[in-house]
PALO-189723 format. One record per residue (C-alpha): chain; y, x, z; residue number from 1. Coordinates in steps of 0.02 Angstrom, whole numbers, plus 32768, in hexadecimal, padded with zeros to 4 digits. Each point is the difference from the previous one (the first is absolute). Layout:
# residues N
   mol      Y      X      Z   seq
     A      Y      X      Z   NUM
...
# end
This chain:
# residues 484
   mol      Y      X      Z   seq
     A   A4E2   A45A   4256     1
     A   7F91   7F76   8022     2
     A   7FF9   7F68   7F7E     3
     A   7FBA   7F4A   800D     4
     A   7FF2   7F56   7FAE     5
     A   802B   7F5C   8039     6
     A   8014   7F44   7FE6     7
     A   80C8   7FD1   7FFC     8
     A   8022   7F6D   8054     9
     A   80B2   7FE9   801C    10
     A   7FEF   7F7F   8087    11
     A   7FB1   80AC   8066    12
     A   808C   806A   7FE8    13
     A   8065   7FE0   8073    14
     A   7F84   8043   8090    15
     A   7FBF   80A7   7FA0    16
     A   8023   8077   8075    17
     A   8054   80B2   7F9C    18
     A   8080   8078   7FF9    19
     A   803D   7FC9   7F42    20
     A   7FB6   7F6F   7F97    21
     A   8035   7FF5   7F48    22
     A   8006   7F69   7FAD    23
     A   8019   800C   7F46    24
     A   8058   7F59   7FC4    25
     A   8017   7FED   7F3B    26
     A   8055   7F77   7F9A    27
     A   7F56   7FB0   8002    28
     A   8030   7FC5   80D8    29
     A   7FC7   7F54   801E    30
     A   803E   7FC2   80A3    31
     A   7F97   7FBF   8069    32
     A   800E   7FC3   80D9    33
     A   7FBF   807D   8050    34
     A   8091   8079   806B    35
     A   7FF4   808B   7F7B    36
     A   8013   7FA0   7F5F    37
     A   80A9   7FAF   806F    38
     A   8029   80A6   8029    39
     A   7FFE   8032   7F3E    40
     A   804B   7F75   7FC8    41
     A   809A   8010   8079    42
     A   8019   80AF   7FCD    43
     A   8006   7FE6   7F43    44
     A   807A   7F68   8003    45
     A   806B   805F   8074    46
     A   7FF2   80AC   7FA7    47
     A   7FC5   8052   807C    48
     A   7F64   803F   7F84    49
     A   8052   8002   7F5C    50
     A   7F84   7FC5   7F6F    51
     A   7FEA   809A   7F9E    52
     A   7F90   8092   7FFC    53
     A   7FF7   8083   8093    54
     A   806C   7F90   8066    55
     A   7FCE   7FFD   80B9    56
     A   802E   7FA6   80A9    57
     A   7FCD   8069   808C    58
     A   7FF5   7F82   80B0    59
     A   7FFB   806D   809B    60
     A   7F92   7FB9   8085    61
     A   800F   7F3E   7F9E    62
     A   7FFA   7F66   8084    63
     A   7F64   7FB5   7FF8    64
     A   7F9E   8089   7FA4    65
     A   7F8B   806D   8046    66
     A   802C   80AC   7F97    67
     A   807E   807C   8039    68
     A   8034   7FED   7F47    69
     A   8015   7F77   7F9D    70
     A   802F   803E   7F37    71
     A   801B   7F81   7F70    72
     A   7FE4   806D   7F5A    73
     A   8041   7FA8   7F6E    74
     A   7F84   805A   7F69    75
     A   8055   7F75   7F78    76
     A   7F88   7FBE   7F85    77
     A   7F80   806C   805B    78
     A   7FBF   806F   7F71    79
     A   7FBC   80AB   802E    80
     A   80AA   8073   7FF4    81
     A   8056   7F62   8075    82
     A   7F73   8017   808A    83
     A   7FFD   80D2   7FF1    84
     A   80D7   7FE4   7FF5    85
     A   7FFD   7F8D   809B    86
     A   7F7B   804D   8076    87
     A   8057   80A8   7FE3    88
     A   8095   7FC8   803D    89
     A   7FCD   7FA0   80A4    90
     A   7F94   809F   802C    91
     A   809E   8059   7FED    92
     A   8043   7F96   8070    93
     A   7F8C   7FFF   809E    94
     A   7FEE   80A3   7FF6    95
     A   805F   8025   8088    96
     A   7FBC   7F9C   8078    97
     A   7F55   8068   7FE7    98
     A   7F84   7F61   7FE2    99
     A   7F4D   8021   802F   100
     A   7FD2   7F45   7FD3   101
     A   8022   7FC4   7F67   102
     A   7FCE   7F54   7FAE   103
     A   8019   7FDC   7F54   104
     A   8014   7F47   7FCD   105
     A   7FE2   7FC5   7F43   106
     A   803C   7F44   800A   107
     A   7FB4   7FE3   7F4B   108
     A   7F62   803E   7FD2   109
     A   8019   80B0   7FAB   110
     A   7F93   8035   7F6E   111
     A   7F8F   80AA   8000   112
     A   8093   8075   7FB5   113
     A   8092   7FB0   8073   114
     A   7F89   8027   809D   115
     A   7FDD   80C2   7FCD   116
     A   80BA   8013   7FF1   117
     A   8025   7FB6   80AC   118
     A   7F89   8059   803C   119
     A   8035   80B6   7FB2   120
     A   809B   7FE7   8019   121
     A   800B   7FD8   80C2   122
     A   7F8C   80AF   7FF1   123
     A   807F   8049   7F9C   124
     A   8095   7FD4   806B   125
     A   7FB1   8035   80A2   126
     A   7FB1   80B4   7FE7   127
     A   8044   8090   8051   128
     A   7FCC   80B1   7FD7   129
     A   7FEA   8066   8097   130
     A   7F7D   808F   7FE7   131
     A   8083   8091   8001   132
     A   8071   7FAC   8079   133
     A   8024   802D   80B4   134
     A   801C   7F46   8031   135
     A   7F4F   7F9E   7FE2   136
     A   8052   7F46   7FFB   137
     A   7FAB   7FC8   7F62   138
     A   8022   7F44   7FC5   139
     A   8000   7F82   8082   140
     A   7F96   7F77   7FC1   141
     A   7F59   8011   803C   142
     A   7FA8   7F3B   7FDF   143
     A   804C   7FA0   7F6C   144
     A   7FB6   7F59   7FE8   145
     A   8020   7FA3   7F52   146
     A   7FEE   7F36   7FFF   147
     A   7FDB   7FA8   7F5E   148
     A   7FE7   7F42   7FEE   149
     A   7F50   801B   7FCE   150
     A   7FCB   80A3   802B   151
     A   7F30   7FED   7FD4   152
     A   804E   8000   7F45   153
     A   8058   80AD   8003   154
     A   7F7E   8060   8076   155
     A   7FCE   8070   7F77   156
     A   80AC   8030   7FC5   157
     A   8031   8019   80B2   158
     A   7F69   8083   8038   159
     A   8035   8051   7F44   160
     A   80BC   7FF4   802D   161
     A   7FDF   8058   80BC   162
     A   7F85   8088   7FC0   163
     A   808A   802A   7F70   164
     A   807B   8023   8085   165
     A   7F82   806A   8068   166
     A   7FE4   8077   7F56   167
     A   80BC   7FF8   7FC9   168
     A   8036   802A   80B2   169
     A   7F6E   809C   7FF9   170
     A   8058   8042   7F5F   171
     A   809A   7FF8   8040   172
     A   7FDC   805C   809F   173
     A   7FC8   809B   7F9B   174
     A   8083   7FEB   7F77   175
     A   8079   8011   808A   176
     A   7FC3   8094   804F   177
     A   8051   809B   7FD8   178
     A   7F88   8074   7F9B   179
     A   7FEE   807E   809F   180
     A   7FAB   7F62   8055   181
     A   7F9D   7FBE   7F58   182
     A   7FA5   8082   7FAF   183
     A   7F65   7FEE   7F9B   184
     A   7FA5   8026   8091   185
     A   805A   7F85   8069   186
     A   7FCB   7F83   7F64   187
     A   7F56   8039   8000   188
     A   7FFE   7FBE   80C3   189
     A   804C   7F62   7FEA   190
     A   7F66   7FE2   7F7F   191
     A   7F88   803B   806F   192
     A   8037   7F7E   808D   193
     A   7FF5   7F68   7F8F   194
     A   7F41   803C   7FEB   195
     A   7FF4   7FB6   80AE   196
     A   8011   7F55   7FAA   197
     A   7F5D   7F9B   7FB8   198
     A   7FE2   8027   7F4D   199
     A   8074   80A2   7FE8   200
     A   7FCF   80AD   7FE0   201
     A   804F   80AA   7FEB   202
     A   7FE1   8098   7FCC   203
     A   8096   8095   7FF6   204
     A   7FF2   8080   7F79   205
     A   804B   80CC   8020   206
     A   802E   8073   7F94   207
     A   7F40   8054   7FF3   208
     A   7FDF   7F4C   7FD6   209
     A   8087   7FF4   7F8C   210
     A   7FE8   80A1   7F91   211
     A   7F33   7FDA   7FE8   212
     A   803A   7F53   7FB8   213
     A   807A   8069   7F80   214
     A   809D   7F92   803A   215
     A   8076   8099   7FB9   216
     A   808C   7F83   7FF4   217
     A   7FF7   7FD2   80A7   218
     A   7FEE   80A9   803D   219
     A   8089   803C   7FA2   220
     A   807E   7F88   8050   221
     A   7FBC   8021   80B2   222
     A   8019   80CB   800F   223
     A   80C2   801D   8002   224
     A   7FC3   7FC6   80B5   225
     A   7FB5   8032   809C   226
     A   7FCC   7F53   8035   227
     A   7F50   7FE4   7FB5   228
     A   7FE1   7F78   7F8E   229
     A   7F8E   7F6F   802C   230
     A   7FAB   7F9A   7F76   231
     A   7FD1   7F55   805E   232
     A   7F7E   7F7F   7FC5   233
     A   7FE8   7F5E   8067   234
     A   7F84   7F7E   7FDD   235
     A   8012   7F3D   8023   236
     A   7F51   7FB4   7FEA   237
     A   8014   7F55   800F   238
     A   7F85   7FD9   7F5E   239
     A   7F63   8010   7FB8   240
     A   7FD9   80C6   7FC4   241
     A   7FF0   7FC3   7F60   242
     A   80B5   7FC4   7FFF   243
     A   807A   807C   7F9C   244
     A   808E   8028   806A   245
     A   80C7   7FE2   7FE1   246
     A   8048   80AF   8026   247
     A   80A9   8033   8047   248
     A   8040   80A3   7FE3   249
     A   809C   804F   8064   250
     A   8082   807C   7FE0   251
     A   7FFC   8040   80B0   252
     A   8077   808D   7FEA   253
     A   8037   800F   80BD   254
     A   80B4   8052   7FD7   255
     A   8038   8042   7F5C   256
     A   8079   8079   7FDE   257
     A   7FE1   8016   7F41   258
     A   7FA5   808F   8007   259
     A   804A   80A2   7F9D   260
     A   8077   7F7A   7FA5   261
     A   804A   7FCF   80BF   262
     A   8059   7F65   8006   263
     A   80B2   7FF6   8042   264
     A   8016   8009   80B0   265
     A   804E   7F5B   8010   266
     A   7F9F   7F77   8032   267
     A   7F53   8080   8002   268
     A   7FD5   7FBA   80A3   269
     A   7FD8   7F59   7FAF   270
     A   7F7A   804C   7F92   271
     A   7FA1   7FF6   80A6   272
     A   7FE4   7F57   7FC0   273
     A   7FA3   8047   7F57   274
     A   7F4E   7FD2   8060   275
     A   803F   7F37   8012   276
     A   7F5F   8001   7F7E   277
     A   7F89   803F   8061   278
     A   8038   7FA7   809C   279
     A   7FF8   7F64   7F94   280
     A   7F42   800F   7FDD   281
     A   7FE2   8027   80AB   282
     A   8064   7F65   8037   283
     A   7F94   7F99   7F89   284
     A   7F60   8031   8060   285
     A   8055   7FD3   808B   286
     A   800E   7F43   7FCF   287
     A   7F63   800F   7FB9   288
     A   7FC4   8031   80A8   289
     A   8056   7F69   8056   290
     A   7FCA   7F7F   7F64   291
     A   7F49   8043   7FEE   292
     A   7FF4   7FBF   7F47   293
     A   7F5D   7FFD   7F93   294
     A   8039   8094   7F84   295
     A   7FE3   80B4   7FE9   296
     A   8099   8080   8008   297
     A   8015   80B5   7FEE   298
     A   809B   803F   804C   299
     A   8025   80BF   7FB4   300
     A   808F   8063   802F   301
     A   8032   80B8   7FCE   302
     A   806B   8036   8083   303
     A   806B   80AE   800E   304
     A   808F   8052   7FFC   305
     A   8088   8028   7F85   306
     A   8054   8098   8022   307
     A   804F   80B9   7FB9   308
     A   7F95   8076   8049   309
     A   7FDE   80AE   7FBB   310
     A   7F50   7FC1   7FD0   311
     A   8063   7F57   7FAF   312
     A   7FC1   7FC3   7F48   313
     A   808E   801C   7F91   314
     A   8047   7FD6   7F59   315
     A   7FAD   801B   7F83   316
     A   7F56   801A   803C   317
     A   7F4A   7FA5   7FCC   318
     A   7F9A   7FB0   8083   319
     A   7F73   7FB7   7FC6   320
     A   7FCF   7F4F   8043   321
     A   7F59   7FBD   804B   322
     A   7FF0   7FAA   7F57   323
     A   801A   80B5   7FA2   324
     A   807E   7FD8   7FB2   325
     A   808E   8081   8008   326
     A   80B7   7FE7   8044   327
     A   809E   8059   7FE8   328
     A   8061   7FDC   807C   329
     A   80BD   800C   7FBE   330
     A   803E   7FB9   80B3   331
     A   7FC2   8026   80AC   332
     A   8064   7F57   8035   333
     A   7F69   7F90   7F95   334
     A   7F83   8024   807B   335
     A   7FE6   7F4C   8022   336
     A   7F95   7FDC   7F4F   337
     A   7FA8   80B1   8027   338
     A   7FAA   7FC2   809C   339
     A   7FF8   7F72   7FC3   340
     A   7F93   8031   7F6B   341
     A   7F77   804F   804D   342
     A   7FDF   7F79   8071   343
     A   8002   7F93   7F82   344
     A   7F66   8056   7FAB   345
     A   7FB5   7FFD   8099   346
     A   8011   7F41   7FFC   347
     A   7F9E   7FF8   7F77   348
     A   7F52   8033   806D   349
     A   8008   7F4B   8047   350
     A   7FFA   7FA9   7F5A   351
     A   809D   7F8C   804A   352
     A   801C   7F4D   7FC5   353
     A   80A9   804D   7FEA   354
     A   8066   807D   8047   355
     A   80BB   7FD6   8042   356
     A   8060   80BD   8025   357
     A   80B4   7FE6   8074   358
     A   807D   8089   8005   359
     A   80B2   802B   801C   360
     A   7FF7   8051   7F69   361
     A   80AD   7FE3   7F8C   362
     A   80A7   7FF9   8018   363
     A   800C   7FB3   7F5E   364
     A   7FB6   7F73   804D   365
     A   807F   7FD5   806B   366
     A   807A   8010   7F7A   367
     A   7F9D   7F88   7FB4   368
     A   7FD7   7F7A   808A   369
     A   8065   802F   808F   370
     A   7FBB   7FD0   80A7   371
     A   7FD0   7F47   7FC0   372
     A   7F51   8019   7FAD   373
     A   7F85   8090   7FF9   374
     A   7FD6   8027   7F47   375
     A   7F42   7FFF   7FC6   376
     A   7FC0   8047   7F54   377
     A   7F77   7FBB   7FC4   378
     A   7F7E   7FE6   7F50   379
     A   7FA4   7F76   8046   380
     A   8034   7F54   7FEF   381
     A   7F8C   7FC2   8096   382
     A   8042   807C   806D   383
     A   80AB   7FD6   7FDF   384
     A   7FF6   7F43   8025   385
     A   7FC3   8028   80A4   386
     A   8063   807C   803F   387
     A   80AB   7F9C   7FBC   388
     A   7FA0   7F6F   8052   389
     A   7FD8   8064   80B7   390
     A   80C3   8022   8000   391
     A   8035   7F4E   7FF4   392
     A   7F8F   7FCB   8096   393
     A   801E   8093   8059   394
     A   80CB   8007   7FDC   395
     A   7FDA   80CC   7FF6   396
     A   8038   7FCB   7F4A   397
     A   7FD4   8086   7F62   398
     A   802F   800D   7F42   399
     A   7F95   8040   7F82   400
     A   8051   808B   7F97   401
     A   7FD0   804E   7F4D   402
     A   7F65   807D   7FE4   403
     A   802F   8018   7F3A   404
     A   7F8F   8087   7FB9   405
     A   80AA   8056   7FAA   406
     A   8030   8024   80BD   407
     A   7F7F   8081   8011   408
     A   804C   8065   7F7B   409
     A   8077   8050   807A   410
     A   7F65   8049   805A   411
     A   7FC2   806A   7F86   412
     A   8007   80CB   801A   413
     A   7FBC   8090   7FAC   414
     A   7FCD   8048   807F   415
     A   7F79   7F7A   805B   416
     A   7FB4   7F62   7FCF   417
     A   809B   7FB3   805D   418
     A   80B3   801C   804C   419
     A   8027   7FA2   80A5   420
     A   80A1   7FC7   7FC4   421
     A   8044   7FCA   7F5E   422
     A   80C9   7FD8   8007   423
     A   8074   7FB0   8062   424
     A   7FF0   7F4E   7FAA   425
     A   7F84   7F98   8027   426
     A   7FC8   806B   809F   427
     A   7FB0   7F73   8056   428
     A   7F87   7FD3   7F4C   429
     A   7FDF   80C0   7FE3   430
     A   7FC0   8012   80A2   431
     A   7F86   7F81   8008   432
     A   7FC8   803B   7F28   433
     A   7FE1   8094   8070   434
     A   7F81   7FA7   807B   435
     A   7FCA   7F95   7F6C   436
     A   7F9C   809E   7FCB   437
     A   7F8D   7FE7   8097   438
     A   7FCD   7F57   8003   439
     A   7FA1   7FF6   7F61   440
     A   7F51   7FC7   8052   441
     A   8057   7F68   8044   442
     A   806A   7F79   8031   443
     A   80AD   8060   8046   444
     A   80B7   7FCF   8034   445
     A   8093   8057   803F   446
     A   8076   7FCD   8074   447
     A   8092   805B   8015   448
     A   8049   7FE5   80B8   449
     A   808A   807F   7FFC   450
     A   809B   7F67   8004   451
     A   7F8B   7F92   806E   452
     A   7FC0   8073   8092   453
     A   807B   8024   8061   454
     A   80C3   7FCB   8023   455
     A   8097   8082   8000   456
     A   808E   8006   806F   457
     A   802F   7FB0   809C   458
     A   7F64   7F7F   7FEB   459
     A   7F8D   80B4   7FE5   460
     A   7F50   7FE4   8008   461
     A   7F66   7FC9   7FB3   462
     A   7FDF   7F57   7FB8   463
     A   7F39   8011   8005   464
     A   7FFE   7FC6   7F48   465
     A   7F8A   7FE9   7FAA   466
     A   7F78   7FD7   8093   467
     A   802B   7F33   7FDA   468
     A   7FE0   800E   7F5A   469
     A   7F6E   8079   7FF3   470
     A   7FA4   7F7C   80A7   471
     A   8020   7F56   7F7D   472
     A   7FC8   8060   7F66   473
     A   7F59   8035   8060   474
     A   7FDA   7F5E   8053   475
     A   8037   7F96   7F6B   476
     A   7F70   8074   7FA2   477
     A   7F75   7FC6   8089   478
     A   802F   7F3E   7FCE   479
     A   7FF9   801E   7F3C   480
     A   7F5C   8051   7FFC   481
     A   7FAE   8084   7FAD   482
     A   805F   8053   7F5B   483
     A   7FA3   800E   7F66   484
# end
């Protein structure tokens, strides 16, 4: 899908030529001659376009307009949830008539946030899945071109807004696939292509690779399996050498079945979705790819398998991590924090500005946030700010959760320097005491994606969370400058 900017001018509209232009019209609508504002105005006094949010009039073929159709969205006061509310439901509403054209007409000058969401959403609303399908017919729209009042003034949030989409949209293609069709070395290639892109480099670890670098965690997880693990590293050198690097970590566990402690069989086929962490980072470098920002990134993701195979860790064994420190691992089903650990040591050889891991890693979490905002865990004040911040502007929206020392107490065994589990309460803060343990040489936070990554039910699929977020927080670092 194909985006552009434009000048509105309402006294034009009339002879666009497309297959759907939206209009969004707010309580803000001033009237003014030309046919369109008449054409608004008649429909609101007649109640035809009713005046509240995700209200629409849908004119077929309208007399005197060029467009094949003609929708009046009513977003209300036009704040962000109005805009994502009505441009949700007028999508919904053309989508029969399979649009390939489609303009979309701000009659009031939007701000940077309002923009991103119009933007996402039309995304959003329009993407069809189709890798594993017989029938190829994807989504529809192929050009979409957005018209703002003043459009010089929101170029920058519009090229961030369009390369968002393009990573979200990468995430969600691999979340989607079934684990047969996403393996870690299915990951490892989709890293390897976005080398083609200026400024990005790759480099795929194997098991030899692996064992030398005394990632026994990570190795521990991987052989209940036959597929082999792949331990992926992907540069984006868009700064100075001398520039310390933000790195993102993923929990690319391409399906898990808990291990030795198996999971139910109901609803397993959704923990295809337990790499929507690794396809997140690679997402990222997909934006970044688009954006070409001055920062340096380091994308790391541990990918493998977790399965009960005869050769399957089990509970109660010690693995000991690429730090050295040992692990008891109580439940085969916390494999998330184990591969998770190890790369998170290996973070440390890029002396990072700070470190930001994403995982699907609690279902505590969700208990905790539901599918509203991802939770973070954090020490550092700075950190925080920014991230809270990056979900605001972004609308990929987080909450920062506890990381109370007395949390950790759960964690401790006699049998290794450290259990992967504690008990059931406070699963989501236990886990990421757990990861705390590797992040000592510098700035770290968690975000746990397992309420946010993905959608249940008839509406199944991945959201692409936390790609929005992660892009703001990394270009929002290039315009504050250097951390001391």
């Amino acid at each position: 899908m194909n985006f552009e900017l434009r000048i509105f001018d309402p006294s034009l509209v009339s002879r666009e030529k497309c297959d759907v232009y939206l209009l969004l019209v707010s309580d803000a609508f001033q009237a003014g001659k030309d046919a369109l504002s008449v054409l608004i105005t008649k429909a609101l006094k007649a109640g035809d376009l009713e005046a509240k949010s995700g209200k629409l009039l849908d004119i077929y073929r309208p007399i005197g307009f060029a467009a094949t159709h003609l929708v009046l969205v009513h977003v209300g006061q036009g704040a962000i949830a109005d805009v994502r509310k009505g441009i949700a439901a007028a999508a919904s509403a053309v989508k029969a008539a399979k649009p390939r054209q489609v303009r979309l007409g701000f009659l009031q000058q939007p701000d940077a946030p309002m923009l991103r969401v119009a933007v996402t959403t039309l995304a959003e609303v329009s993407y069809a899945y189709t890798t594993t399908k017989s029938d190829k017919q994807g989504r529809s729209i192929q050009q979409v071109t957005v018209a703002v009042p003043d459009d010089k003034a929101l170029g920058a949030s519009f090229a961030r807004a369009v390369a968002a989409v393009s990573g979200i949209e990468l995430a969600k293609e691999w979340g989607n696939r079934p684990a047969n069709y996403a393996t870690p070395t299915h990951l490892a290639g989709v890293a390897k292509a976005l080398a083609k892109f200026s400024r990005i480099k790759v480099d795929v670890l194997g098991q030899k690779d692996v064992s030398k670098l005394g990632m026994g965690a990570l190795l521990a997880v991987a052989k209940g399996s036959d597929e082999p693990l792949r331990f992926i590293v992907m540069r984006y050198n868009g700064a100075a050498k001398s520039d310390a690097p933000v790195v993102l970590v993923g929990k690319g566990i391409t399906f898990d079945s808990g291990g030795i402690s198996i999971k139910p069989a109901a609803e397993m086929d959704e923990m295809k979705y337990d790499m929507c962490g690794a396809a997140s980072v690679l997402g990222v470098f997909r934006a970044l790819a688009e954006l070409q920002p001055d920062i340096n990134v380091v994308g790391l993701i541990a990918a493998c398998e977790n399965l009960p195979g005869g050769r399957a860790v089990k509970p109660g064994d010690v693995v000991t991590s690429m730090s050295g420190q040992t692990i008891e691992v109580l439940n085969t089903d916390a494999e998330g924090r184990l591969v998770l650990c190890d790369a998170l040591t290996y973070a440390e050889r890029f002396k990072p500005k700070a470190v930001l891991d994403i995982a699907t890693l609690t279902g505590a979490c969700v208990v905790a946030l539901g599918a509203v905002r991802s939770g973070f865990f954090t020490a550092d004040a700075q950190l925080s700010a920014a991230l809270l911040a990056a979900g605001e502007s972004s609308q990929d929206l987080c909450w920062q959760m506890p990381l109370d020392d007395e949390y950790a107490e759960g964690l401790k065994t006699s049998f290794a320097d450290v259990a992967n589990v504690a008990g059931r309460s406070g699963g989501a803060v236990t886990a990421a005491k757990f990861l705390q343990r590797f992040t000592a040489k510098y700035r770290w936070a968690h975000l746990d994606i397992a309420g946010t990554a993905w959608k249940s039910g008839a509406a199944k699929g991945a959201t692409g969370r936390p790609v929005g977020l992660l892009l703001d927080y990394l270009l929002d670092q290039v315009e504050a400058g250097p951390v001391d």
